[in-house]
Legacy VTK file of the C-alpha trace (Angstrom):
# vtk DataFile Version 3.0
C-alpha trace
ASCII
DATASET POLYDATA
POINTS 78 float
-47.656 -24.730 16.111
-47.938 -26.011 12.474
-48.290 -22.407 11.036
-45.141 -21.643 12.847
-42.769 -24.294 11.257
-44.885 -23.558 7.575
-43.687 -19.769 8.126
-40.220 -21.154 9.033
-39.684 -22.672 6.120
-41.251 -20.403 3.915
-38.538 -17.638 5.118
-36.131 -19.734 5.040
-36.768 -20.745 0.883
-37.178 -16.876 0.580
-33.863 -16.286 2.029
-32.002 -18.465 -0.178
-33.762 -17.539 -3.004
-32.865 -13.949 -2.365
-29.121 -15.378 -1.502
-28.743 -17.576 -4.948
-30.170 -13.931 -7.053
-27.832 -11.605 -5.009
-24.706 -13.991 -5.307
-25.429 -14.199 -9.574
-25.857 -10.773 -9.837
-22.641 -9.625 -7.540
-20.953 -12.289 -9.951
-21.926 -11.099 -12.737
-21.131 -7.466 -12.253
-17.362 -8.529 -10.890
-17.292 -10.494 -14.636
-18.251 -7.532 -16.116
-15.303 -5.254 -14.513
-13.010 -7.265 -14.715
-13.637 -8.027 -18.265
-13.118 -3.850 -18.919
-10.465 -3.044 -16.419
-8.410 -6.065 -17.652
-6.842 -6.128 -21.042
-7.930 -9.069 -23.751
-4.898 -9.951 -24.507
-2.139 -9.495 -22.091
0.285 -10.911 -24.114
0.151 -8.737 -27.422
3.043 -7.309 -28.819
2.995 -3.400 -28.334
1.934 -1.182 -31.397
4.464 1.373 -32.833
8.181 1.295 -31.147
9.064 0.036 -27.821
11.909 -0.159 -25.172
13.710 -3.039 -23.815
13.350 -2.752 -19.773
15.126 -5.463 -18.165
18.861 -6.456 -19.334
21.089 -9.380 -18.242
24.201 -8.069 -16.306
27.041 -10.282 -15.542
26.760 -11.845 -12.084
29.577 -10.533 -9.763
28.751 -6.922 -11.404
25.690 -6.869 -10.012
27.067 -8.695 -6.467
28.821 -5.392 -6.309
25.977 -3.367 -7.051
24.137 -4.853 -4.400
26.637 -4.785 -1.789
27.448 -1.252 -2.799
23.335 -0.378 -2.295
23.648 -2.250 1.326
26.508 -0.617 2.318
24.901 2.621 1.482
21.787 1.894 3.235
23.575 0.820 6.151
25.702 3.680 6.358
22.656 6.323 5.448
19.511 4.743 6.810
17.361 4.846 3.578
LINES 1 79
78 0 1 2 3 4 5 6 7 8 9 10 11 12 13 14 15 16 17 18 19 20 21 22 23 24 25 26 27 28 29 30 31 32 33 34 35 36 37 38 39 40 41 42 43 44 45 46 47 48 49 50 51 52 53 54 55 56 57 58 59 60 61 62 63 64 65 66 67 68 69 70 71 72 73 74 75 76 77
C-alpha cells in the first residue's frame, strides 16, 4: 500500500515537471515568432515616398455617400 502512494507521487512530480518544461519551451518558441513575424517598430516612418490613405470629407458628403451605398445595396442585393 505504501509503494502505491510513493509511485503516486512520484508520477505525479514527473508530470509537472514535464508540464513546467513543455509550457517554457511552447513559450518560448511563440516569443520567438512573434518576435520575426512582427515588425520592431510599428510605428516608423516609411522609407522613400509614401501615400496619404485616409482623408477627412465633410460630414453630410459622406451622409450621402452612405445613403447612396444603402440604397444601392438595397435595391441590388450586394
Amino acid at each position: 500500500m505504501n509503494s502505491i502512494y510513493k509511485q503516486f507521487i512520484k508520477d505525479t512530480i514527473i508530470f509537472f515537471v514535464i508540464f513546467l518544461i513543455l509550457t517554457f519551451l511552447i513559450y518560448t518558441v511563440l516569443d520567438i515568432t512573434i518576435n520575426i513575424l512582427m515588425p520592431y517598430d510599428q510605428y516608423e516612418e516609411p522609407i522613400g515616398r509614401a501615400v496619404k490613405v485616409i482623408s477627412y470629407e465633410d460630414s453630410e458628403e459622406t451622409m450621402s455617400r452612405i445613403i447612396h451605398h444603402w440604397l444601392f445595396f438595397l435595391e441590388f442585393g450586394e
